[in-house]
GUTI-801657 format. One line per 4 residues: number of its first residue (from 1); their letters; for each residue y, x, z of C-alpha. Coordinates in pm, 1 decimal, m for minus. Layout:
BEGIN
NUM) a) Y X Z  ...
//
This chain:
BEGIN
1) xxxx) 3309.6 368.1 1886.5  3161.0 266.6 1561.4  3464.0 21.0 1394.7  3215.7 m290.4 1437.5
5) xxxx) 3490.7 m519.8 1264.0  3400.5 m403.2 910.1  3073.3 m523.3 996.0  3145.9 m901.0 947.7
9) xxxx) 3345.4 m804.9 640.6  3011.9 m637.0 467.8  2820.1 m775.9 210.8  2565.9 m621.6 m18.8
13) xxxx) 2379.7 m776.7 m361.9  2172.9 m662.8 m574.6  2043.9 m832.1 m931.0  1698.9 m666.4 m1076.0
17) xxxx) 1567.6 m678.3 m1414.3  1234.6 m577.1 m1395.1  953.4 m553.9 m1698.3  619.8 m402.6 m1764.2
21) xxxx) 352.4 m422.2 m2033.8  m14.0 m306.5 m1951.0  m349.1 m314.8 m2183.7  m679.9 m185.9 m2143.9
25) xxxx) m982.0 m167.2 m2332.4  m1350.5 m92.1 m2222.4  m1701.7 m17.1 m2382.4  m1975.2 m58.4 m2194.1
29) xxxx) m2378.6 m29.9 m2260.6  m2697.7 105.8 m2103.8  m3050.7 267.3 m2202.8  m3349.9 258.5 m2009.2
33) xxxx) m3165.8 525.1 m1739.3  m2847.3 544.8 m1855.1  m2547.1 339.3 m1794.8  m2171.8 415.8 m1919.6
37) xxxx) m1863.0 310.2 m1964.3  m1568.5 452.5 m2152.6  m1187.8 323.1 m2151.8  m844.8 351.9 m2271.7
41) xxxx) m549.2 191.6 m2037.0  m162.8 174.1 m2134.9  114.3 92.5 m1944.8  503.7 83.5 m1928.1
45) xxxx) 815.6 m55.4 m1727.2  1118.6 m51.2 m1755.1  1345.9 m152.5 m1407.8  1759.7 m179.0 m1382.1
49) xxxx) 1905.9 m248.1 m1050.9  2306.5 m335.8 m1022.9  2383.3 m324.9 m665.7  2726.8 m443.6 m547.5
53) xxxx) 2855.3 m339.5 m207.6  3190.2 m457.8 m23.6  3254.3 m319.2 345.1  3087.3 m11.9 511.1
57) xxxx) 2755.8 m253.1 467.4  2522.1 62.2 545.4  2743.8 284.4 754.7  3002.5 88.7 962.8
61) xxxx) 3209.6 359.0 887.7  3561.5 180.6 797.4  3604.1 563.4 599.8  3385.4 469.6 381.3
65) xxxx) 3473.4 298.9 m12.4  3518.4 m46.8 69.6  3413.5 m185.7 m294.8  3130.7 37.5 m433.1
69) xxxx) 2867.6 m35.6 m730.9  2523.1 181.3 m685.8  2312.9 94.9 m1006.3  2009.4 244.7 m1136.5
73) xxxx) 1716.9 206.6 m1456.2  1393.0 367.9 m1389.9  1156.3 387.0 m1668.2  737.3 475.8 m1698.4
77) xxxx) 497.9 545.7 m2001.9  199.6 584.5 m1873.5  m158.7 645.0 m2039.5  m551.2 731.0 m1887.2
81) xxxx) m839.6 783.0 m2072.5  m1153.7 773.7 m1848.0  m1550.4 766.0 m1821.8  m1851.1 727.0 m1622.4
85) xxxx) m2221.7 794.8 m1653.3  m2484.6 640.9 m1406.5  m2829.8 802.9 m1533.3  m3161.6 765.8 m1327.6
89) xxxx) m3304.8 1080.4 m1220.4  m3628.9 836.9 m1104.7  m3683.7 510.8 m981.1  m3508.2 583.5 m664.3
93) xxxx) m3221.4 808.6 m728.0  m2922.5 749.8 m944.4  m2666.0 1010.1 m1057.8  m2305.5 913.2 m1112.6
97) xxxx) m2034.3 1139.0 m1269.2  m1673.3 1030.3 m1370.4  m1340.5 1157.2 m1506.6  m1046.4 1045.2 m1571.4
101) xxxx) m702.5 1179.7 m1731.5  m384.9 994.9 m1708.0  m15.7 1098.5 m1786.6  290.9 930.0 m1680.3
105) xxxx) 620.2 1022.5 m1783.5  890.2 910.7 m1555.4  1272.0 828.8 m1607.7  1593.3 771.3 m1396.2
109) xxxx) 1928.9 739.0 m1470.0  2190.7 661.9 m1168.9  2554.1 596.5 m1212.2  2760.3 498.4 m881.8
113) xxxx) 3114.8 393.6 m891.8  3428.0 312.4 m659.3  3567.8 m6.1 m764.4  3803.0 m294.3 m679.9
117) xxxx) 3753.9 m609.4 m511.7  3662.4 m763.9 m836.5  3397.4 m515.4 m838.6  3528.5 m345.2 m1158.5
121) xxxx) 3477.9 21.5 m1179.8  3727.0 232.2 m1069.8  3632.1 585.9 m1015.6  3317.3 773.1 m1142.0
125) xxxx) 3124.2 898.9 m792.8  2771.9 1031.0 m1016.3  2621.6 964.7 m1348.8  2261.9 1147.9 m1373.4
129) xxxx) 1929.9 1074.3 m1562.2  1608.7 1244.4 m1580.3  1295.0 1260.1 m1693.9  975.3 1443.7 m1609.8
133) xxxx) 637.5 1413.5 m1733.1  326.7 1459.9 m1433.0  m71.1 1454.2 m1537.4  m393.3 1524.5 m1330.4
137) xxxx) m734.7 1557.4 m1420.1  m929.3 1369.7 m1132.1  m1343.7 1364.8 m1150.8  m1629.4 1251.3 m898.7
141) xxxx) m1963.1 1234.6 m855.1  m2172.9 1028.2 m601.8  m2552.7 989.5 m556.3  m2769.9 691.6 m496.7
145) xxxx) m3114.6 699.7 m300.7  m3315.8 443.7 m234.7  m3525.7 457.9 112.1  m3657.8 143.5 33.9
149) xxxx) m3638.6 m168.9 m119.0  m3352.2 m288.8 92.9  m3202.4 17.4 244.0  m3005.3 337.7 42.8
153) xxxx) m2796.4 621.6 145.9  m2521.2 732.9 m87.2  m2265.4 1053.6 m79.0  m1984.7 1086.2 m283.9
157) xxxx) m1711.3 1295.0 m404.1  m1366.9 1180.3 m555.5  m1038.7 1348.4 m672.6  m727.0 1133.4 m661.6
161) xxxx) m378.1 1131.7 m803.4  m63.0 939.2 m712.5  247.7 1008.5 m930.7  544.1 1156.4 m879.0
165) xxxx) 861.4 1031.3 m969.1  1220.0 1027.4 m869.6  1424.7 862.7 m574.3  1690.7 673.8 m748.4
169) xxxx) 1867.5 537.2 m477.6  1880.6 908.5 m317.8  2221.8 1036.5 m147.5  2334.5 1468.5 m308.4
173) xxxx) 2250.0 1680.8 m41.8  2140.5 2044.1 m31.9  1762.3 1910.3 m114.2  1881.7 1735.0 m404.4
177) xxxx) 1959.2 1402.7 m534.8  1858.3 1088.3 m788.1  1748.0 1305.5 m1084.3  1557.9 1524.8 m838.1
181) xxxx) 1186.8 1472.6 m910.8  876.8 1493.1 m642.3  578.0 1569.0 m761.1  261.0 1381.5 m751.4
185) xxxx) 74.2 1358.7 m427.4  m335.8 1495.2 m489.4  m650.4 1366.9 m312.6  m988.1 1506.2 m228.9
189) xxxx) m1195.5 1239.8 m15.6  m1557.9 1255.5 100.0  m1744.9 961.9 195.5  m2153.5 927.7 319.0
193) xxxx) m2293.0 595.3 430.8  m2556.9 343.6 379.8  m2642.3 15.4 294.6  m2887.9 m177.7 488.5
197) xxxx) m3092.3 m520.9 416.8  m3214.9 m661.7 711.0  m3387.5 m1012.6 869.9  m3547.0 m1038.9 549.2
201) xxxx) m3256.4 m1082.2 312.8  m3071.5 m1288.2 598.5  m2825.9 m966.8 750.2  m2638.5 m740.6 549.1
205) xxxx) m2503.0 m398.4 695.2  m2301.7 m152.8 544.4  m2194.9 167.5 714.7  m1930.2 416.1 554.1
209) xxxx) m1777.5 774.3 710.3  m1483.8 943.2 492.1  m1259.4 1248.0 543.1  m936.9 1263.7 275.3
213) xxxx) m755.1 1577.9 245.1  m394.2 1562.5 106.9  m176.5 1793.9 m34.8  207.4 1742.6 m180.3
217) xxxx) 237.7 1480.9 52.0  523.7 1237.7 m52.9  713.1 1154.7 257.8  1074.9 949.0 316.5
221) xxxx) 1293.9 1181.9 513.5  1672.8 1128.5 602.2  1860.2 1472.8 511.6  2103.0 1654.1 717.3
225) xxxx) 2430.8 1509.2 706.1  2290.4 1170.8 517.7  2280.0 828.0 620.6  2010.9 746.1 315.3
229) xxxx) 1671.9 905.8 295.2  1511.1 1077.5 m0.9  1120.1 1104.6 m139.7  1021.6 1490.6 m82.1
233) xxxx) 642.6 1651.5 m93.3  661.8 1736.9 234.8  327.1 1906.6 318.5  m95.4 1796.6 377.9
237) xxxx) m228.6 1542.9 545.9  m599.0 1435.0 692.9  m701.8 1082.4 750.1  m1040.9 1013.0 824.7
241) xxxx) m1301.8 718.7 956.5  m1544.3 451.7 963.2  m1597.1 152.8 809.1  m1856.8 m99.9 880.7
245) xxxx) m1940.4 m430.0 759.1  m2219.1 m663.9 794.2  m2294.8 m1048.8 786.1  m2576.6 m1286.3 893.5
249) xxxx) m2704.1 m1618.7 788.7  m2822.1 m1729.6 1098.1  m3003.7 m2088.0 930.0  m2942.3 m2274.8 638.0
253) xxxx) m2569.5 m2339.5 538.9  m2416.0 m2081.2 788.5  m2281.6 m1746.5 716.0  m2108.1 m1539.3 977.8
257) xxxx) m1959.9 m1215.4 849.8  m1755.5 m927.9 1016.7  m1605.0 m568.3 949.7  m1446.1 m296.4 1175.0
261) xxxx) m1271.3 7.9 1079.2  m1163.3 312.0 1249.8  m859.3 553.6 1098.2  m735.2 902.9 1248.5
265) xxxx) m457.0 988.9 1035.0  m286.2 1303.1 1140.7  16.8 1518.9 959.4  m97.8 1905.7 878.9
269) xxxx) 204.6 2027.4 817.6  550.0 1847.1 733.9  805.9 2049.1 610.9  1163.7 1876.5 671.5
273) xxxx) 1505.2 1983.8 844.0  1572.5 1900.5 1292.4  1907.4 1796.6 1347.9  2091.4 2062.8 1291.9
277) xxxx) 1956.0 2124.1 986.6  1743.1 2417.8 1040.9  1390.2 2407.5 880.2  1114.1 2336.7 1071.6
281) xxxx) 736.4 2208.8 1047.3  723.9 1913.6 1234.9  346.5 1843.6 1187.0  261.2 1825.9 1511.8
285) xxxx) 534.4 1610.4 1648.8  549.1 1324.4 1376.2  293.4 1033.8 1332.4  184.5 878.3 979.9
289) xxxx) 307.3 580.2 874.4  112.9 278.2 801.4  m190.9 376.6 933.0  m345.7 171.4 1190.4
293) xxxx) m575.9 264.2 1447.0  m841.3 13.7 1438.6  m897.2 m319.6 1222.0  m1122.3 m604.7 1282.4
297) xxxx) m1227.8 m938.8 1088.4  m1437.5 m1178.3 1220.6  m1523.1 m1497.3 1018.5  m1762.7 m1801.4 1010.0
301) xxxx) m1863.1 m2023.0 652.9  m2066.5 m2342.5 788.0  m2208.0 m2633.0 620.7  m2090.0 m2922.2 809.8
305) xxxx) m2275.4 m3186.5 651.4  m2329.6 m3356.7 282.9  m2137.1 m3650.1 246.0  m2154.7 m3914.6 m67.6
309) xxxx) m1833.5 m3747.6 m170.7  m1946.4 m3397.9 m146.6  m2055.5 m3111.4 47.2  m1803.2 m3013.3 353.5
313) xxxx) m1758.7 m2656.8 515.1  m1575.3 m2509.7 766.8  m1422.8 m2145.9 721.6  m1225.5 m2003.8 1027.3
317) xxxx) m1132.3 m1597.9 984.0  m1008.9 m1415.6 1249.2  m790.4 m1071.8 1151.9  m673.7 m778.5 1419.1
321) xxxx) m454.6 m494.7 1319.0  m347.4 m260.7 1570.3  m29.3 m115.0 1656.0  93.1 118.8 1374.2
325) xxxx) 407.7 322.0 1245.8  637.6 168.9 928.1  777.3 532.9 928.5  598.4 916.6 948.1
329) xxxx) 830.4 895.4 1300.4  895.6 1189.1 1550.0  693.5 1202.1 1867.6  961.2 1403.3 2139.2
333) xxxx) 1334.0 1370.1 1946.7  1404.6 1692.5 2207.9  1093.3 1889.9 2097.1  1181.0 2215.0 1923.1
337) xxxx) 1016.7 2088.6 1603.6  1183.0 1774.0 1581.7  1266.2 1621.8 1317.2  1574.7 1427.4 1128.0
341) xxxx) 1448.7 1014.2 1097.8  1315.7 788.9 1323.8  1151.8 838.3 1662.6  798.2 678.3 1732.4
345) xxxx) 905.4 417.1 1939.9  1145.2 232.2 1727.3  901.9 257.0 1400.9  591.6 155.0 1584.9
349) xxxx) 468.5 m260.3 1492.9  286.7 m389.3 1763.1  m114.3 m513.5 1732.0  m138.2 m828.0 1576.4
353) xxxx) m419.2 m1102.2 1581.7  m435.3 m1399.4 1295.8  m678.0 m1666.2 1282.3  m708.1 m1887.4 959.3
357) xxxx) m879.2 m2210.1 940.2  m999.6 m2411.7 647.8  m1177.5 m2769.1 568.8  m1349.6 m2755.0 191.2
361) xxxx) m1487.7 m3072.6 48.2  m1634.0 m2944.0 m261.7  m1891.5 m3040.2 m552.7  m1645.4 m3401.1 m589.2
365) xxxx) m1767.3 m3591.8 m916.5  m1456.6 m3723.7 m1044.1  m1572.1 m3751.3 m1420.6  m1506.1 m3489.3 m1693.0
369) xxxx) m1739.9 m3235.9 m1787.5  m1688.6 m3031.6 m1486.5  m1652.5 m3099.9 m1098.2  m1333.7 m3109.0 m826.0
373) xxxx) m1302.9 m2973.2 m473.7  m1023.0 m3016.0 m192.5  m948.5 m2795.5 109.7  m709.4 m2858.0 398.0
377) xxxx) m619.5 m2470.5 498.6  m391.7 m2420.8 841.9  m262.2 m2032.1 835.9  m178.7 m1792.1 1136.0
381) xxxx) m303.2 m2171.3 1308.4  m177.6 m2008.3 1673.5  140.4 m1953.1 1509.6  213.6 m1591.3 1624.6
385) xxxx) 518.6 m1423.0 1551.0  524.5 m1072.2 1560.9  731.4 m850.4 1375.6  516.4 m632.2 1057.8
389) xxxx) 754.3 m465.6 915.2  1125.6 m297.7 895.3  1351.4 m94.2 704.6  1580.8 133.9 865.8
393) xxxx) 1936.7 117.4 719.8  2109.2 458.9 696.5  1955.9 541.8 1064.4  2225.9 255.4 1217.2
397) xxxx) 2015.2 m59.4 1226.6  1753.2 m199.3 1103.2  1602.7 m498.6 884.5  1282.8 m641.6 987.2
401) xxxx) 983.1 m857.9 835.1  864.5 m1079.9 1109.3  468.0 m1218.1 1074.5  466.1 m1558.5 839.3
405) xxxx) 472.0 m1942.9 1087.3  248.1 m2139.5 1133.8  132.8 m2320.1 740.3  m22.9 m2633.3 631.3
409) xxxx) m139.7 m2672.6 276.8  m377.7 m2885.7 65.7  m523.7 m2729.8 m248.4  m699.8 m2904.4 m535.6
413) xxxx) m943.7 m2746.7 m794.3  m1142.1 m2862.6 m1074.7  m1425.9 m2614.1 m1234.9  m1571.2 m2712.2 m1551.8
//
């Protein structure tokens, strides 16, 4: 039996300086068939974390250091330089080409200490730092045609890039630890659809289809032997769908809009270690995280009537997610490809449903060169409380986000 009395003797705290600096800088023009634009963008952080731990906070383990300091600074410099040209081939089909280079150079250092109750360091447990430099090359291309004057089709092509970097808070294992890097995660998506005018200029409709192909995955696994997971590239990935969206003005001063989208996300391959730490591919038996299903929004805009003060509308939005994973989570913990982590069923958030509802009294004249508006907003207004989110603590227990209450607010603008 776990030694639950160090349990109400755990505390943990943690005090973050974090800063970053970003600039960017655009030139834009056009010809008679020829749009561009061309652009430079900077940016840096810097981030320390001091994090102070008394009792076995993330193990329950009364073996474990009972005073313990786990600090770490992570650092990025990173720089793009990108493009775009949209050139008429005639008056109905437009040509777009991009590309984009960006470099980020990443930094960690992690020191971790024993220490005394006064939380004074006592014995050295690591001191490492890093630094690695990643940078990608990532183009598209997409093409316009017009059918008609209120319908076109469009196809395009994109590369994408998402860093790599280094899991500071990482435990040593055989796969490595804080000043092991991962490397960036790369992108190829496809997307066809078309946009539709219809009613006359009253309905919009939009229609999209995409397929994204992934490779160096970057997935949170726990490692053999560990109670704290790591960032690894762990293998490809496929997530594809549709998206639609449309809205209608049904008369004067109404506006009901809606969108729906449809995701199949599924794992290719997922290298990672089963329990007893032999290496398997556990593709077929995990599910990807934070990918749901099916969304839906729903949402009406009415004029309720002019008043001497001002104009009043109603808004009321309705949003659906469906049930989803916080973790890339095993399917069958007994399978023969199973995995080290969590299992489906305790990573999986269940379907939620939010309606919003606001009162807007706008165009006020209250003097002043300008003019004032007032809204009464109620959010999640059936006040459902569902739980969105969780972290999983060293595979003992967990910490969860539960769905904001029920939330009354009044906001005041003024426009000039």
């Amino acid at each position: 039996l776990f030694p639950y009395t160090t349990l109400f003797r755990s505390a943990g705290q943690r005090d973050t300086n974090y800063t970053t600096t970003s600039h960017e800088v655009q030139l834009t023009g056009n010809s008679a068939a020829l749009k561009y634009v061309a652009g430079v963008y900077l940016f840096t952080d810097d981030g320390t974390t001091l994090a102070r731990q008394s009792g076995g906070f993330y193990s329950f383990m009364s073996t474990y250091p009972m005073y313990k300091l786990t600090n770490f600074n992570v650092t990025s410099d990173a720089q793009a330089v990108f493009g775009q040209l949209d050139y008429d081939l005639d008056k109905k089909t437009t040509l777009t080409g991009g590309l984009r280079w960006t470099s980020e150079k990443k930094g960690v250092h992690a020191w971790r200490f024993n220490s005394n109750a006064n939380f004074d360091p006592v014995t050295s447990t690591l001191d490492v730092s890093a630094d690695q430099t990643f940078s990608a090359v990532t183009p598209n291309v997409a093409i316009v045609h017009k059918l008609d004057a209120n319908t076109n089709v469009f196809a395009r092509i994109a590369s994408g890039f998402k860093s790599g970097g280094f899991p500071a808070e990482a435990p040593v294992t055989a796969l490595g630890g804080p000043n092991t890097a991962f490397l960036p995660e790369r992108s190829t998506s496809y997307e066809v659809g078309t946009k539709m005018g219809l009613m006359g200029g009253r309905a919009q409709l939009n229609v999209t289809g995409f397929v994204t192909k992934i490779t160096d995955l970057q997935m949170s696994l726990l490692p053999p032997g560990s109670g704290t997971p790591t960032m690894v590239n762990a293998g490809q990935a496929t997530t594809k769908g549709i998206e639609v969206e449309g809205q209608i003005r049904p008369s004067n001063g109404v506006r009901m809009y809606a969108s729906y989208g449809y995701l199949d996300a599924t794992i290719d391959q997922y290298n990672t270690f089963g329990p007893t730490g032999q290496a398997v591919d556990a593709a077929s038996n995990t599910v990807m995280s934070g990918a749901p299903k099916n969304t839906l929004n729903l949402g009406v805009d009415a004029l309720l009537g002019n008043t001497s003060m001002g104009a009043l509308r109603g808004i009321v939005d309705l949003r659906y997610v469906s049930s989803r994973y916080t973790y890339a989570a095993q399917i069958d913990p007994s399978a023969a490809n199973a995995a080290i982590g969590n299992s489906a069923a305790e990573s999986t958030m269940p379907a939620l449903t939010t309606v919003n509802a606001r009162l807007l009294l706008s165009d006020l004249n209250i003097g002043g060169p300008g003019s004032g508006s007032v809204s009464l907003w109620v959010k999640n207004v059936f006040d459902e409380r569902q739980l969105v989110a969780h972290m999983d603590v060293g595979g003992y227990y967990q910490v969860g986000t539960w769905s904001e209450p029920r939330t009354v607010g009044v906001n005041f603008n003024y426009r000039w």
